[in-house]
N, C-alpha and C positions, 0 to 999 in steps of 0.2 A: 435218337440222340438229341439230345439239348444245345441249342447253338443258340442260347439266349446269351454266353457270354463271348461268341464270335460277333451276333450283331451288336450288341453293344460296345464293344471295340470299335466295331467300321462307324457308329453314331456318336463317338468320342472321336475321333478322325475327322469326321467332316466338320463339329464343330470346332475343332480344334482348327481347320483350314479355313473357317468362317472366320471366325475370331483374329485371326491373321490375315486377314485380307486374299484367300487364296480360295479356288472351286476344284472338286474333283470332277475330271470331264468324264463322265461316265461312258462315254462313246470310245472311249482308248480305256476304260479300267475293262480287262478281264478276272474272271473268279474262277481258280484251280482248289476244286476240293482233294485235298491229302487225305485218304483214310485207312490206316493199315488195319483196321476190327476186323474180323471173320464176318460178322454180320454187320451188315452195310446199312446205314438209315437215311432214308430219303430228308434231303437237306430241300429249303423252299427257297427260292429264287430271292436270290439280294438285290434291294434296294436302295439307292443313295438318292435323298432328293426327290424322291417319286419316280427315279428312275431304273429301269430294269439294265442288271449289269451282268452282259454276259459271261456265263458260262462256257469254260473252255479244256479240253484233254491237255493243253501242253502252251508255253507262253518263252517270248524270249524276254527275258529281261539284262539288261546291259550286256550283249552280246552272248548268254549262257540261257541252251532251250535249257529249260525246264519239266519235265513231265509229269504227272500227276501220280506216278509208281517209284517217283523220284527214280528211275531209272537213266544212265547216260548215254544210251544207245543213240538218241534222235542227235546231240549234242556231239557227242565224238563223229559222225558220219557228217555232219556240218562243219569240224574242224578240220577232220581230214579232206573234204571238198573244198576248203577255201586253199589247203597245205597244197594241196595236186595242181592244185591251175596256176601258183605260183610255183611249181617245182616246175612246171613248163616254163614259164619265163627263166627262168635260173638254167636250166639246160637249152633256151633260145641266146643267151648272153654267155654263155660258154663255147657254144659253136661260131660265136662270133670273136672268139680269144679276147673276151677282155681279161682284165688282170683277177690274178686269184684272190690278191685283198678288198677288189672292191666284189667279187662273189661272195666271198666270205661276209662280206658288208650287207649286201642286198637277201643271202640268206638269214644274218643276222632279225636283218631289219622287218624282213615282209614273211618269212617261211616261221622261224623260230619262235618269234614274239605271238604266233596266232597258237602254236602249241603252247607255248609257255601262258597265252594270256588267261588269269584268274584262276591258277595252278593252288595259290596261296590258300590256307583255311585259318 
């Protein structure tokens, strides 16, 4: 495959962050290749700046993993790990009778908002 018009993108970006007074730090940019072809074409290692930027299976970006089969599995199994150790506090604040407005409150706040967070398309 051709990914003359993906570098040239990433080489319009950087100067585009030149231009603006801004640097891509290559040491925190990861590269997820998406490719749904049957036949798979060896893509060459990207560089910004002279610098090699790795290459990764899967990436979090603003609190949503990502995978590179765009599949949700890694990502629902991290929401539901954050939901469960917060359903223990919510069942440690129950056994201690506080009131049901402020459960309702505290599930609102910390259980719900982590299922609901970036639900939106």
């Amino acid at each position: 495959g051709d990914d003359t018009t993906y570098r040239d993108e990433v080489e319009r970006l950087t100067a585009w962050c030149g231009q603006n007074n801004l640097s891509v730090n290559t040491s925190k940019t990861k590269e997820v290749i998406i490719d749904f072809r049957r036949k798979k074409t060896y893509i060459s290692q990207l560089y910004i700046s002279g610098d090699g930027v790795e290459r990764v299976p899967d990436f979090c970006f603003l609190g949503v993993n990502v995978e590179e089969h765009l599949t949700w599995g890694m990502n629902t199994s991290e929401l539901l790990k954050k939901a469960q150790q917060r359903l223990h506090f919510l069942r440690v604040l129950r056994k201690n009778n506080i009131t049901q407005r402020l459960l309702i409150f505290f599930y609102l706040c910390s259980i719900e908002s982590i299922l609901t967070y970036c639900i939106c398309v």
